[in-house]
Every structure is written in structure tokens, then in C-alpha cells.
C-alpha positions in Angstrom: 27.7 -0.3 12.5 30.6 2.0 12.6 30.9 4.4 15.2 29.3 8.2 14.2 27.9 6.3 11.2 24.2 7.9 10.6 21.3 5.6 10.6 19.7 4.8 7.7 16.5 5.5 9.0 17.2 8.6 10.6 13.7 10.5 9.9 14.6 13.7 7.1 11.4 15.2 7.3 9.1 13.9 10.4 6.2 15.6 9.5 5.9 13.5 6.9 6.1 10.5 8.4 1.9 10.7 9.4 1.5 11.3 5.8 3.4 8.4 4.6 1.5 5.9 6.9 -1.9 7.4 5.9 -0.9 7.0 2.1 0.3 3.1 2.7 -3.1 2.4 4.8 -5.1 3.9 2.1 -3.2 1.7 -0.8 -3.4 -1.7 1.2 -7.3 -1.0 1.2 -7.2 -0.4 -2.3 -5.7 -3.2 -2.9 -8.1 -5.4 -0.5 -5.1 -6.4 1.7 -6.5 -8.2 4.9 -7.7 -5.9 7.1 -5.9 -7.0 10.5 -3.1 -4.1 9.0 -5.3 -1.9 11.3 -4.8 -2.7 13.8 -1.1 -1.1 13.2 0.3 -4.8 13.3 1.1 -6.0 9.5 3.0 -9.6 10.8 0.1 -11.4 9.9 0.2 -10.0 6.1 2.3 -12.2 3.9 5.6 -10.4 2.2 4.1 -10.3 -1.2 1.2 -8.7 -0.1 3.2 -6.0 2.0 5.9 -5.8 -1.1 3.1 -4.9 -3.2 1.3 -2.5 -0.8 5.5 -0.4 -1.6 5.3 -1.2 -5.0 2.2 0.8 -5.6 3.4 3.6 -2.8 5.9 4.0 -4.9 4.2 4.3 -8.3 2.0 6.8 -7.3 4.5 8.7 -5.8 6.6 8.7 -8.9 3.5 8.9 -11.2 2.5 12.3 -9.1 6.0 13.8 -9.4 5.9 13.5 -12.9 2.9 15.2 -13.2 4.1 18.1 -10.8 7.3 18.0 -13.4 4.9 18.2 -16.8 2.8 20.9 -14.6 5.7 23.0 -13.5 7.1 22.7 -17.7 4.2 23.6 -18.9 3.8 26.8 -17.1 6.8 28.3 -17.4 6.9 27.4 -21.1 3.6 29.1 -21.2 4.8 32.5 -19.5 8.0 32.2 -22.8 5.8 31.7 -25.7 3.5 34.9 -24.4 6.7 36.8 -24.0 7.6 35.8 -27.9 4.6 36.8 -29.0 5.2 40.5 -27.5 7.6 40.8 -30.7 
């Protein structure tokens, strides 16, 4: 690594770091991963089962921003048309 290079995991938001491990605990139970992941060690959890434990992180995540996006539209489209109808 370069010198003064920044790490790719340097931590943006560290608060959310807590929130993130919750999330990927509660999706590996989900997805009846074998519980030894408790104990905060997942080396004894085959890749595919850890790769899918991200996949579906990420899914949710994505499928939630969407519907923050569709949310967020459909307000502010809402406060327009009552502002048309004024006229």
C-alpha cells in the first residue's frame, strides 16, 4: 500500500457499524446458517453460506432504499398535484 494511501476499510460512519452486525446476525438466522456464527467466530461457516448471508444484506438494503426513494416521490408529488388543483 502506498504511503498516505487511505484504507479501504476506514470506518465512514462508526455508529453504524453495531447496526450492520446486528442486521447480518439477524439474516444468517433467517437463512438457518449454523449457529456457531454466535459465538462472533464465522471460520467454521463455509464461503457460500457467508457469501449468501451478503447477498441478502445487500438485497434488503437495496430493496429498503427503493422503497424510501418511491416514499420520498410520492410525497412530494403529492404536495404538487394539491398545489395544481388550487387553480
Amino acid at each position: 500500500m502506498a504511503q498516505g494511501s487511505s484504507s479501504s476499510n476506514l470506518k465512514l460512519i462508526p455508529q453504524a457499524y453495531h447496526a450492520l452486525n446486528q442486521f447480518k446476525y439477524e439474516v444468517a438466522s433467517e437463512l438457518g446458517i449454523n449457529p456457531e456464527y454466535k459465538t462472533g467466530y464465522w471460520g467454521n461457516i463455509s464461503s457460500r453460506e457467508c457469501g449468501s448471508v451478503g447477498g441478502h444484506m445487500v438485497r434488503r438494503m437495496i430493496a429498503a432504499a427503493e422503497q424510501e426513494l418511491i416514499r420520498k416521490q410520492s410525497s412530494s408529488t403529492s404536495g404538487m398535484t394539491e398545489g395544481f388543483r388550487m387553480f
